[in-house]
TORDO-245913 format. One record per residue (C-alpha): x, y, z. Coordinates in pm, 1 decimal. Layout:
REM TORDO-245913
<site c1="X" c2="Y" c3="Z"/>
...
This chain:
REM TORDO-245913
<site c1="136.9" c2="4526.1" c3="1550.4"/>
<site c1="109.1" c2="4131.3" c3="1611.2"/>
<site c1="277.4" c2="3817.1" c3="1740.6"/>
<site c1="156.9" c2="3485.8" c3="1589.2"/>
<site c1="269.6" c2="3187.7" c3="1814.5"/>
<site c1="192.9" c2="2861.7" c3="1682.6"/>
<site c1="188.9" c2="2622.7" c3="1984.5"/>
<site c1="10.8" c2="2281.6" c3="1866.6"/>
<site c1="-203.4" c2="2090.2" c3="1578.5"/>
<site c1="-428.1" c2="1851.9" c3="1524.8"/>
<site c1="-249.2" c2="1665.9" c3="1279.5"/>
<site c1="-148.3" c2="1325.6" c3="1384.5"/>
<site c1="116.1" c2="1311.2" c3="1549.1"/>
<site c1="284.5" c2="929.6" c3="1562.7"/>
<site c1="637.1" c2="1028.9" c3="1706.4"/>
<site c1="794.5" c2="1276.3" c3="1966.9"/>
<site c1="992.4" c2="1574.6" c3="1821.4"/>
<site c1="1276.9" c2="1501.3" c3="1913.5"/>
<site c1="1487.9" c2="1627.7" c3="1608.0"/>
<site c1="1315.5" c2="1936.6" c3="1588.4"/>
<site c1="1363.7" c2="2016.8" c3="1964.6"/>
<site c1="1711.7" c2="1941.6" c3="1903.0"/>
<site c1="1751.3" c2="2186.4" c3="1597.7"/>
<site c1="1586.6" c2="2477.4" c3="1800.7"/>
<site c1="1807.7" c2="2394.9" c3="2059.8"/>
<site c1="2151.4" c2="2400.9" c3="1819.9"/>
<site c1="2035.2" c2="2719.7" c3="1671.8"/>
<site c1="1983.5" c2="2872.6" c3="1958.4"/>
<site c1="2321.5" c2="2755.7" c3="2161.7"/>
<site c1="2532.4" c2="2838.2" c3="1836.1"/>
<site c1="2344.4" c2="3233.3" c3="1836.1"/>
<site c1="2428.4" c2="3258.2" c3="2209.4"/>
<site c1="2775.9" c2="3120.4" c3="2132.6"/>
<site c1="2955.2" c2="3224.4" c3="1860.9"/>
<site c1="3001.7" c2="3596.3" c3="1693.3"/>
<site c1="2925.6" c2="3661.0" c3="1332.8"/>
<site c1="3256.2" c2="3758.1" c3="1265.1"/>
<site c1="3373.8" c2="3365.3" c3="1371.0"/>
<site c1="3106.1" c2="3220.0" c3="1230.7"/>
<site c1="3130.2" c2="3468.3" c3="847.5"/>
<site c1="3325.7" c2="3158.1" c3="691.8"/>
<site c1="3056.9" c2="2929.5" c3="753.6"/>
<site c1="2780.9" c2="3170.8" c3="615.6"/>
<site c1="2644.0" c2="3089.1" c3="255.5"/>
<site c1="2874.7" c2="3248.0" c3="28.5"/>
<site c1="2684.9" c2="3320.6" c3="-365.7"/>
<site c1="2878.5" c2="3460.2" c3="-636.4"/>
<site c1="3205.8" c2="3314.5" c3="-515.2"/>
<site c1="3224.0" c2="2956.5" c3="-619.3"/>
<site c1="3086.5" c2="2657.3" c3="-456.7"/>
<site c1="3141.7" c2="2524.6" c3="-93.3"/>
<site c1="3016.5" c2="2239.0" c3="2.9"/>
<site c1="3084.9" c2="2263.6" c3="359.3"/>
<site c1="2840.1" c2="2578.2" c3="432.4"/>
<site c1="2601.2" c2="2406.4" c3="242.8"/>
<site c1="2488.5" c2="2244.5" c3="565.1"/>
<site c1="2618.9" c2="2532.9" c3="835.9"/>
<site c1="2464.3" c2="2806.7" c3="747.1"/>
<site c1="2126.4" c2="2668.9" c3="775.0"/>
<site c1="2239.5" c2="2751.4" c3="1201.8"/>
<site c1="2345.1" c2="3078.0" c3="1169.8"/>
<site c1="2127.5" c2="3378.8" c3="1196.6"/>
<site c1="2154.6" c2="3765.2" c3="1158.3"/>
<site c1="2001.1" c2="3831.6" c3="1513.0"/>
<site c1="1756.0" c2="3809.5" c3="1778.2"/>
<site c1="1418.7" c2="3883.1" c3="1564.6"/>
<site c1="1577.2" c2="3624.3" c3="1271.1"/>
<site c1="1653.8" c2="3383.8" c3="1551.9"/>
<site c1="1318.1" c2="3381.9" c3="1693.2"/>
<site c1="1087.5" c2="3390.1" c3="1447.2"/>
<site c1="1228.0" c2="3066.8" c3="1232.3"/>
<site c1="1265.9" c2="2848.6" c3="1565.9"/>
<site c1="855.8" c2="2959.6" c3="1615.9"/>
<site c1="785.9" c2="2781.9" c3="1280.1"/>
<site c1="1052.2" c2="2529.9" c3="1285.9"/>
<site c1="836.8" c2="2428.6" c3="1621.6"/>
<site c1="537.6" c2="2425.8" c3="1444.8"/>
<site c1="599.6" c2="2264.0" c3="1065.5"/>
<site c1="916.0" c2="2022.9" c3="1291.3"/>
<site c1="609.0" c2="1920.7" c3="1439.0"/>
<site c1="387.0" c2="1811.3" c3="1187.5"/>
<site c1="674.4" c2="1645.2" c3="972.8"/>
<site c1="859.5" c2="1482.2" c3="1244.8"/>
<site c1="523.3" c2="1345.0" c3="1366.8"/>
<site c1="464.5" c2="1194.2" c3="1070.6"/>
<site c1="824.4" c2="1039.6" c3="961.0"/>
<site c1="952.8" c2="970.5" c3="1299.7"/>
<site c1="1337.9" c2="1078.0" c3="1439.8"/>
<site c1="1624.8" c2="919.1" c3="1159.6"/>
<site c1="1377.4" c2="1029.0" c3="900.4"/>
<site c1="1331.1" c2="1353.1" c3="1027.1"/>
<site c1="1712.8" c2="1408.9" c3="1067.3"/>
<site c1="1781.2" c2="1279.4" c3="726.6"/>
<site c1="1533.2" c2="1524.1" c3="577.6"/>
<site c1="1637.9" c2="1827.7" c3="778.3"/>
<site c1="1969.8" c2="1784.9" c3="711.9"/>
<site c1="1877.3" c2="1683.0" c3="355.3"/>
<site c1="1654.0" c2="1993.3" c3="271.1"/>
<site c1="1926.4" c2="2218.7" c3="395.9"/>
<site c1="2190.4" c2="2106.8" c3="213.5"/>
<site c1="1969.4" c2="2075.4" c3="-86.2"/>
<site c1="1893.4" c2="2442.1" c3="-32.9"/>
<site c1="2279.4" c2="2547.9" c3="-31.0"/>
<site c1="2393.5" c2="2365.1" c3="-330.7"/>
<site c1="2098.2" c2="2455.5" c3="-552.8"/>
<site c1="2148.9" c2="2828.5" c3="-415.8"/>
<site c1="2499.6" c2="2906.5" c3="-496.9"/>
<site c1="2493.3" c2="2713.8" c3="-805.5"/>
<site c1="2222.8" c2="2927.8" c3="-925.7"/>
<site c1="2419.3" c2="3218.7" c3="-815.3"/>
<site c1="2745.5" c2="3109.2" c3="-1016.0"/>
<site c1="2875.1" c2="3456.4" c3="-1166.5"/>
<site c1="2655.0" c2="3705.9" c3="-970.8"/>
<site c1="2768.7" c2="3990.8" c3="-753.5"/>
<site c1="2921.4" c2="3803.9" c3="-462.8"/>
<site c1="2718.3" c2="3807.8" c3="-132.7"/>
<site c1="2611.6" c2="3566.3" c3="154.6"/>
<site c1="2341.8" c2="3434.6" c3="325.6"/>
<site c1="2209.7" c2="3273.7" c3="647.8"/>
<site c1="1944.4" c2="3108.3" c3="814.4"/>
<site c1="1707.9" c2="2846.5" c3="911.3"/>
<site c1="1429.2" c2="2948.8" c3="681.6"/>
<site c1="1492.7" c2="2779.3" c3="367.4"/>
<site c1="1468.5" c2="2458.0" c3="579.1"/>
<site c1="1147.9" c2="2595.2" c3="738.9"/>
<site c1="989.1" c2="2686.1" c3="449.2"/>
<site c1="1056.7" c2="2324.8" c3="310.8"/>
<site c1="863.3" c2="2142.2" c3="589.7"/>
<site c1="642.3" c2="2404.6" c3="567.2"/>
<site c1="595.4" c2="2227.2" c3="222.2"/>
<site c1="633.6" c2="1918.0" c3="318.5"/>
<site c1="328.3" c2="2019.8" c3="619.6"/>
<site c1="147.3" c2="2192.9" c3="311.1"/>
<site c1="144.5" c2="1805.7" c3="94.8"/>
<site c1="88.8" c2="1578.8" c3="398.0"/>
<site c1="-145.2" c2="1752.7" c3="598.4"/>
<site c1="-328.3" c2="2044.9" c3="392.8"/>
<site c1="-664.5" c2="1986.4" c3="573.2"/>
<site c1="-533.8" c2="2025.9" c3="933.2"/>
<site c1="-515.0" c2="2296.9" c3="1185.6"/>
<site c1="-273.9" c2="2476.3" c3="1335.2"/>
<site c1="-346.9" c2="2660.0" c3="1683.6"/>
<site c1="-177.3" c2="2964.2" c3="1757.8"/>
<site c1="-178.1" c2="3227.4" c3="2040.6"/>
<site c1="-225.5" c2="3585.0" c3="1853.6"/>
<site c1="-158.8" c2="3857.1" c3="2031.2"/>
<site c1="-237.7" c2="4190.7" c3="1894.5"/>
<site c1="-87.2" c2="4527.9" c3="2073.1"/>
<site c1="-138.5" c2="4930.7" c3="1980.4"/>
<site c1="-22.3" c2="5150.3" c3="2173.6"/>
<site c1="-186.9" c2="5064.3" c3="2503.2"/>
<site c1="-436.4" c2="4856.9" c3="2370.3"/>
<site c1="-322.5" c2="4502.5" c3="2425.7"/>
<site c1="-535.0" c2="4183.6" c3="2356.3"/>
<site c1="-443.4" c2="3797.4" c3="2287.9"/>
<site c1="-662.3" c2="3525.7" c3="2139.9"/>
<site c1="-733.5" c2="3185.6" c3="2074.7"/>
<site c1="-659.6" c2="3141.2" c3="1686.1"/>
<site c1="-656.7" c2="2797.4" c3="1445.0"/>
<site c1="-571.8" c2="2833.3" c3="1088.1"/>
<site c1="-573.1" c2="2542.7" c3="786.7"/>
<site c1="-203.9" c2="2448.9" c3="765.6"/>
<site c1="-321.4" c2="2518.5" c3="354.8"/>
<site c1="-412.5" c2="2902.2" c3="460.8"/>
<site c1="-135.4" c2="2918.2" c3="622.4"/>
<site c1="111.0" c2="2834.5" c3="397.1"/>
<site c1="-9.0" c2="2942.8" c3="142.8"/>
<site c1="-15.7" c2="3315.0" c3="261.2"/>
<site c1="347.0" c2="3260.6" c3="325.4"/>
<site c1="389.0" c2="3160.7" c3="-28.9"/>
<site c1="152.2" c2="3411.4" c3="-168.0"/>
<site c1="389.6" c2="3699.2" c3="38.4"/>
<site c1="716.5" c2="3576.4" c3="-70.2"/>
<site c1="600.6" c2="3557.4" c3="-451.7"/>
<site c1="456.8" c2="3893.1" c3="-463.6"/>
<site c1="799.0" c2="4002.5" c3="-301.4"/>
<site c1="1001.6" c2="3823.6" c3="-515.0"/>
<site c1="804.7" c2="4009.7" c3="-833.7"/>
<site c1="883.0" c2="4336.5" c3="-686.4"/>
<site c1="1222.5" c2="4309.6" c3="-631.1"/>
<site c1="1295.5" c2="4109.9" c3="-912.3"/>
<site c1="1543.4" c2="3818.6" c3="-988.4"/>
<site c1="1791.7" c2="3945.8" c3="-780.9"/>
<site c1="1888.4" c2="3745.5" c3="-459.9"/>
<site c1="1643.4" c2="3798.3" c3="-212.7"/>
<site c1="1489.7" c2="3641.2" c3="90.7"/>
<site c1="1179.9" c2="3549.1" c3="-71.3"/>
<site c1="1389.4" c2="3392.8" c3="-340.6"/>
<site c1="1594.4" c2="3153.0" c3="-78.0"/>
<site c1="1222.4" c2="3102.3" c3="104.4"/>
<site c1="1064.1" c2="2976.4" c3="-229.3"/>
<site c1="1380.8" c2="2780.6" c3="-322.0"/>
<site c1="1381.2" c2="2571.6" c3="27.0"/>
<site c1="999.5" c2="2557.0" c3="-30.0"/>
<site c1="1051.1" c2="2391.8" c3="-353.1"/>
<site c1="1273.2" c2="2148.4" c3="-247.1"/>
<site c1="1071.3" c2="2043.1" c3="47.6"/>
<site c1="770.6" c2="1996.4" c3="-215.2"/>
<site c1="950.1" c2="1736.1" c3="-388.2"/>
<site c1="1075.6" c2="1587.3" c3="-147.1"/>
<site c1="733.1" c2="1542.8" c3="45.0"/>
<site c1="595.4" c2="1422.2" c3="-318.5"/>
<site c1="871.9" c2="1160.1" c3="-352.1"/>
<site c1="811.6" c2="1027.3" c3="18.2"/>
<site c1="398.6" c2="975.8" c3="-28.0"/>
<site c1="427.4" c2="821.7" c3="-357.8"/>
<site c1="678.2" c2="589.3" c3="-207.9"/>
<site c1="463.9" c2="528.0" c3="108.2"/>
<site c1="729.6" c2="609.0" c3="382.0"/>
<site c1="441.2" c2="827.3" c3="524.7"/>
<site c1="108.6" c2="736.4" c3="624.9"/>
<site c1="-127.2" c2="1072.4" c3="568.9"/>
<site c1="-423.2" c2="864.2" c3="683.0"/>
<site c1="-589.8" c2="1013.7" c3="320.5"/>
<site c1="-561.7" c2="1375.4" c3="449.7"/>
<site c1="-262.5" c2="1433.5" c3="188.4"/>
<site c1="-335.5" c2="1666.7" c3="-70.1"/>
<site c1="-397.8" c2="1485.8" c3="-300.8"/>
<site c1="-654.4" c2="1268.9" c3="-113.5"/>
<site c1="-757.4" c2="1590.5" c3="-17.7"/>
<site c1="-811.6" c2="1732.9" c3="-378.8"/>
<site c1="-1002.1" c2="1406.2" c3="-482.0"/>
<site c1="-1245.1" c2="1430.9" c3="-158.2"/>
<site c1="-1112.1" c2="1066.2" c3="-20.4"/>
<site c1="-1080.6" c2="1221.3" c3="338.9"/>
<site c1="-1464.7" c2="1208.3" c3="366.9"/>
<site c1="-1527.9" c2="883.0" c3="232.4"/>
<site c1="-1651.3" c2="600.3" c3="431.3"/>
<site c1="-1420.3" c2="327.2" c3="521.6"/>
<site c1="-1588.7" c2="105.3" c3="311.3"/>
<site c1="-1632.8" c2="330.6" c3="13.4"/>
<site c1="-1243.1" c2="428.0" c3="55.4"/>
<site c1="-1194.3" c2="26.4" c3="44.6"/>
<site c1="-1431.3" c2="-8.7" c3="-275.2"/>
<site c1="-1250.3" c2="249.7" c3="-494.6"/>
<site c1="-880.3" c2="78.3" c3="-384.0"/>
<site c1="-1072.0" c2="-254.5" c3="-533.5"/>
<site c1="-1122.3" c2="-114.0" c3="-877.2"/>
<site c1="-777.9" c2="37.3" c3="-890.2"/>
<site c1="-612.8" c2="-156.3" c3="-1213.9"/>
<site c1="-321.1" c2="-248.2" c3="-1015.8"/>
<site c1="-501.8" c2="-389.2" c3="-721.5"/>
<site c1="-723.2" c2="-559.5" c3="-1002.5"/>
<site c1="-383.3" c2="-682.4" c3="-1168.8"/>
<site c1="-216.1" c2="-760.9" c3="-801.4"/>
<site c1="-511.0" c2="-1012.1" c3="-710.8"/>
<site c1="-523.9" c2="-1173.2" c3="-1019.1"/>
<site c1="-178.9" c2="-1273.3" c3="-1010.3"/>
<site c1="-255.0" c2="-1392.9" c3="-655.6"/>
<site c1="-531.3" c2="-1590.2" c3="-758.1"/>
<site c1="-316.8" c2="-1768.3" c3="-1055.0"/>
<site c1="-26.9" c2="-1849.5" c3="-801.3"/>
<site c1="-285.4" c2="-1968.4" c3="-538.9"/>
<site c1="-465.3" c2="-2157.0" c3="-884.1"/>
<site c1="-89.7" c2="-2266.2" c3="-960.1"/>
<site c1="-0.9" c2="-2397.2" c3="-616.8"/>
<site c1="-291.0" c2="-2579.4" c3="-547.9"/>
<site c1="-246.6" c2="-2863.7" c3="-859.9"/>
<site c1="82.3" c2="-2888.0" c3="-754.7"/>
<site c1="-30.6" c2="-2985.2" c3="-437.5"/>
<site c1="-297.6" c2="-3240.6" c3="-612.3"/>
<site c1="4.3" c2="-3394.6" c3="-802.2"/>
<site c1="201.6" c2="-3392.1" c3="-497.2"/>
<site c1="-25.7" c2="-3606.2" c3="-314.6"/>
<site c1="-121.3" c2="-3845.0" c3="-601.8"/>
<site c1="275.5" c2="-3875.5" c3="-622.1"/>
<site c1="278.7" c2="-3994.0" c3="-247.6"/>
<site c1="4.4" c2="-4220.8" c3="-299.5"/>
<site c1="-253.5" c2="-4024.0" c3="-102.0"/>
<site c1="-550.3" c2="-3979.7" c3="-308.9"/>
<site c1="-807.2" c2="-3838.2" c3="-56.6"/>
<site c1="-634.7" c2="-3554.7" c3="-7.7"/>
<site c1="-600.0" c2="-3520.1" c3="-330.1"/>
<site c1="-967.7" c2="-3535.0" c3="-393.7"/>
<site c1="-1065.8" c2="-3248.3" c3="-130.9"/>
<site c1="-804.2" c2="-2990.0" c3="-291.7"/>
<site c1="-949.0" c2="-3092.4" c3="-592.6"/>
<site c1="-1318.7" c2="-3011.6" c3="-443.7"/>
<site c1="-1178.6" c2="-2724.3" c3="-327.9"/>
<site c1="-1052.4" c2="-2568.9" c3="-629.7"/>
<site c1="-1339.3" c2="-2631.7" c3="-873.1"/>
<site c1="-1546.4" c2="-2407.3" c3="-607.3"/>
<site c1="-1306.9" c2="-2127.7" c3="-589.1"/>
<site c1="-1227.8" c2="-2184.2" c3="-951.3"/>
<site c1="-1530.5" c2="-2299.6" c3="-1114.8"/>
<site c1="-1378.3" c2="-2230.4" c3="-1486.7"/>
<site c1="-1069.5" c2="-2497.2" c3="-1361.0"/>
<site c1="-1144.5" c2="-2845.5" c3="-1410.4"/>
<site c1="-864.1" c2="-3156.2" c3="-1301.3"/>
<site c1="-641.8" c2="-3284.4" c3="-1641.4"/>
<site c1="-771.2" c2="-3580.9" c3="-1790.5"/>
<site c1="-500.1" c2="-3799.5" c3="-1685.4"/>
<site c1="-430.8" c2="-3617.0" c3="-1323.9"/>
<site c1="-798.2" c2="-3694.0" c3="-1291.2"/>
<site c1="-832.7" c2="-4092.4" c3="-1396.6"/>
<site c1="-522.5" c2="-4168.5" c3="-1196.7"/>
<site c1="-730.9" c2="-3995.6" c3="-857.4"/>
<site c1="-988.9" c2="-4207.2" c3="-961.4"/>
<site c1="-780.3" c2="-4521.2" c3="-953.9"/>
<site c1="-581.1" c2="-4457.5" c3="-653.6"/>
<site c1="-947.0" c2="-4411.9" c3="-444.7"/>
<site c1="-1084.1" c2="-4736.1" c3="-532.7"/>
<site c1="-751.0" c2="-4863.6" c3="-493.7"/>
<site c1="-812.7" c2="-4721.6" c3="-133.9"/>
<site c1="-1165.3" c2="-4809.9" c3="-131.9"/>
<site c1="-1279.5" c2="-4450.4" c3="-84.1"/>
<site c1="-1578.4" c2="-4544.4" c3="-260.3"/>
<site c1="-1819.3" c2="-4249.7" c3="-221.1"/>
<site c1="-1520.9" c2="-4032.4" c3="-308.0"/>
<site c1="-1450.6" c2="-4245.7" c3="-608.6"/>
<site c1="-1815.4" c2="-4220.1" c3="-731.4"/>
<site c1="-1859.0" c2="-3846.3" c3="-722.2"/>
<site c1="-1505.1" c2="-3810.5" c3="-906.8"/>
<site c1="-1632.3" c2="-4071.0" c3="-1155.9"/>
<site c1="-1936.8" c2="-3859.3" c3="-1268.4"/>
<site c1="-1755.4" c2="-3544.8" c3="-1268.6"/>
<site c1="-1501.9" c2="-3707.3" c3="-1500.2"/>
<site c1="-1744.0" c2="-3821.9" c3="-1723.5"/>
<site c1="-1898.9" c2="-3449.6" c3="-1706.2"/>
<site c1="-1604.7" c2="-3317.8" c3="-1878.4"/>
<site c1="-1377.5" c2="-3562.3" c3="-2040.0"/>
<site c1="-1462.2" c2="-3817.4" c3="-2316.8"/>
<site c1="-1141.3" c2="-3991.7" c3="-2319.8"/>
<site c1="-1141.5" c2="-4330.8" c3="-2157.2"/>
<site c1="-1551.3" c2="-4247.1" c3="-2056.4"/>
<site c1="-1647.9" c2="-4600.1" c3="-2149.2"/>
<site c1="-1376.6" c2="-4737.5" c3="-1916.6"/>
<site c1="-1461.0" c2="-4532.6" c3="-1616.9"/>
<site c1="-1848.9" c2="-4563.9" c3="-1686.2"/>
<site c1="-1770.2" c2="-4947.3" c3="-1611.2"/>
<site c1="-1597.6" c2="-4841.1" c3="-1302.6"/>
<site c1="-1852.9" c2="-4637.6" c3="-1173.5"/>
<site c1="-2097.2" c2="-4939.9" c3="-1235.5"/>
<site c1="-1889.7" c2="-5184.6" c3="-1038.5"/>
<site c1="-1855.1" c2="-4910.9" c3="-777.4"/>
<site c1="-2185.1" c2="-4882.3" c3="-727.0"/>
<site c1="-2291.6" c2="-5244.8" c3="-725.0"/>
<site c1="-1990.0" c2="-5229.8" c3="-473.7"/>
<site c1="-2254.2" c2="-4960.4" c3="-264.7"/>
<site c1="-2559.9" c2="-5174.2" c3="-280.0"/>
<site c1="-2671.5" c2="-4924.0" c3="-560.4"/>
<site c1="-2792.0" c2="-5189.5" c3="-834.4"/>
<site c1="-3035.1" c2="-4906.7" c3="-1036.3"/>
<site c1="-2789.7" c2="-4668.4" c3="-1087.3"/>
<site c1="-2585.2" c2="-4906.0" c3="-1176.3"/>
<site c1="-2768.1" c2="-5027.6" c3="-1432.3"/>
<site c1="-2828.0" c2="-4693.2" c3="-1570.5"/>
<site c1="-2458.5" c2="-4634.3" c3="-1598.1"/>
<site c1="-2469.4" c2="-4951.8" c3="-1824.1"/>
<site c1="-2732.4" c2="-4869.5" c3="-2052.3"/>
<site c1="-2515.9" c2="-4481.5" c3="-2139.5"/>
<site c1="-2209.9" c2="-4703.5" c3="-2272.0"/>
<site c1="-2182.6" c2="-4736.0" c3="-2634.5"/>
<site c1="-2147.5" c2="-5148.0" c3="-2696.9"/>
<site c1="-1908.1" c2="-5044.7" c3="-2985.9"/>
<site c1="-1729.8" c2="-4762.0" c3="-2835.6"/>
<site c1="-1653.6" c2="-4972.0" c3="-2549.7"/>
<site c1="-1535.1" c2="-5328.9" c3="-2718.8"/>
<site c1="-1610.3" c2="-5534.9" c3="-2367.1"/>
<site c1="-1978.9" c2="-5622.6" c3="-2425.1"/>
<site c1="-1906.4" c2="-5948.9" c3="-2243.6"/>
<site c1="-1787.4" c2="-5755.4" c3="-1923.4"/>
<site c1="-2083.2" c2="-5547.6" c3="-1940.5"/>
<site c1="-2337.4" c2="-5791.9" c3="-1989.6"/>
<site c1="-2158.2" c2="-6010.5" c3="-1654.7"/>
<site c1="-2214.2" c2="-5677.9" c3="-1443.3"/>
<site c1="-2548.9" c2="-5558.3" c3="-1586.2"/>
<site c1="-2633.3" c2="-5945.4" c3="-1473.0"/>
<site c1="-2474.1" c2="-5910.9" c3="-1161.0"/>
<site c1="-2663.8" c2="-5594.3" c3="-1106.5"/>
<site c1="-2983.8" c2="-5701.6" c3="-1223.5"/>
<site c1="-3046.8" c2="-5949.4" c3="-1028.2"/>
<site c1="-2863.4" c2="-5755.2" c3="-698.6"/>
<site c1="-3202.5" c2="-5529.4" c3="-804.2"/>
<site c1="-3459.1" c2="-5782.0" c3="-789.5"/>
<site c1="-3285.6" c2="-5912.7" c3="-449.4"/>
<site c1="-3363.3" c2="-5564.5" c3="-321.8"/>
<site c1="-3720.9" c2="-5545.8" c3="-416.4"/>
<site c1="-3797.4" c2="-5826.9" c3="-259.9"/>
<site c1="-3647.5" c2="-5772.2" c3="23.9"/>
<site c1="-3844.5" c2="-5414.5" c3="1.1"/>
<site c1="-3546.6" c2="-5216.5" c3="-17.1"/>
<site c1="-3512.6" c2="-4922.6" c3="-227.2"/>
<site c1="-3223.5" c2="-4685.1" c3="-357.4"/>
<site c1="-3250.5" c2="-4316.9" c3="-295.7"/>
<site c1="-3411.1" c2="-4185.6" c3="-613.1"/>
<site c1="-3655.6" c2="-4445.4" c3="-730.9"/>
């Protein structure tokens, strides 16, 4: 003979027990307290119509002291593991929900059969057990084992994979249930609660409402418990919907940040303007400022006199537009001359097209203008950066 008493885990636990305390604690008091024979109406009745109402009471009824003793040691154990994970309202919900899932699906199954009843806790146990099996699969469970033979007594010190674990449960109550057949069985009610729990702890890590820390099963199954932080972080990245989430991030940052441009040209603020711009082209180098967003920034700075700004958003203009490029090449001249930059002025000049541009005389004052501002500077033995 042996006792197996489960007494702790190293599964994470992030919240006290409280619920699961709670239920060991009913179960026990309504044992203690009531007599079958007050409590038979509140036992689950198959094969007699449905009743909603037992659905939920006869998960806290039990046949005796053995039945009574060995469900609260698991409930401890699997309470445990789940609760720690989902935290009390959860917990409760789940519990209650798993129980009452149990009891419908059980006597509706059981519509025209030979009527009967049933009790217990189990069915609920077995679903956490589930529930312990899907969140936590890797984990240990400690137990005290205590092993007796006639006089020969000895305890130990004993750890099992919550897996191993329940999965000999499992294993025992399906080679049961093929023995005895379809009939209504305890094996049968285990497997049904077990069920239950299963899809229930699917449904709750596919929606996130539990944090398995990648020790689920599933992470489990797909070795992403032994991965590196950064590898773990690396695999999320390629995922197609984290590909898909941060490019429509990037589009509504994209997005947000030429309304802002417009914004400030609106409000007369053109430096500003220029810096998001700036900004942009080097976190979207494919992005380049509208034509006309871009001549009226250029405007408003020398309107300003932000002169160096002006200049570097003239040449980037003329980089990618060709509308208006004869017109802001003349700009960029006068800006310059403006700068004590005569050469480079000059060699704005000479790239305009006499034709294309239709203001030859204009030109021909500021190529004057900057000619001789260039001979002024060479005698003076002053020279622009570049020559």
């Amino acid at each position: 003979m042996f006792l197996y008493l489960p007494y702790g885990t190293d599964a994470p636990i992030y919240y006290r027990p409280i619920v699961t305390i709670a239920m060991i604690v009913i179960n026990v008091l309504v044992f203690f307290m009531f007599t079958q024979e007050q409590v038979a109406s509140y036992m689950l009745a198959v094969g007699a119509g449905l009743h909603p109402v037992q659905w939920l009471t006869t998960n806290f009824l039990h046949a005796d002291i053995f039945h009574l003793a060995s469900n609260m040691i698991f409930l401890w154990i699997f309470g445990l593991v789940v609760e720690g994970k989902l935290g009390t309202f959860r917990m409760l919900a789940v519990y209650l929900g798993i129980g009452i899932l149990y009891g419908a699906t059980t006597q509706i199954m059981m519509l025209g059969q030979d009527p009967t009843f049933c009790l217990g806790a189990s069915a609920v146990i077995f679903g956490l057990a589930a529930m312990a099996l899907i969140w936590a699969p890797a984990n240990r469970i400690d137990a005290l084992l205590i092993v007796w033979f006639g006089f020969y007594l000895r305890s130990k010190n004993f750890d099992a994979k919550i897996s191993v674990l329940v999965g000999i449960f499992l294993a025992l109550d399906i080679a049961m249930l093929l023995l005895v057949g379809g009939a209504l069985s305890t094996p049968l009610l285990h497997l049904v609660g077990a069920i239950v729990g299963a899809i229930v702890g699917i449904v709750m890590l596919k929606m996130n409402y539990v944090d398995c820390e990648h020790w689920d099963i599933i992470s489990v199954w797909k070795g992403e418990n032994l991965l590196t932080d950064e590898e773990r972080a690396a695999i999320e990245e390629k995922k197609p919907e984290n590909i898909k989430r941060r490019e429509e991030a990037r589009l509504k940052h994209k997005n947000l940040l030429t309304e802002e441009i417009e914004l400030a040209l609106t409000n007369k603020k053109p430096l500003p303007a220029y810096i998001i711009a700036q900004r942009k082209e080097r976190e979207f180098p494919e992005w380049f400022l509208p034509q006309e967003l871009h001549l009226k920034m250029i405007q408003q700075l020398l309107v300003d006199k932000h002169l160096e700004a002006a200049t570097a958003s003239m040449r980037q203009y003329l980089e990618r537009h060709r509308e208006q490029s004869s017109f802001v090449r003349i700009m960029l001249a006068q800006a310059l001359l403006t700068q004590n930059k005569p050469g480079a002025a000059i060699k704005v000049l000479d790239s305009i097209s006499m034709q294309e541009a239709g203001t030859e005389q204009a030109i021909q004052k500021i190529r004057a203008k900057a000619e001789a501002m260039h001979r002024k500077n060479m005698d003076e033995g002053f020279y622009e950066m570049g020559e």
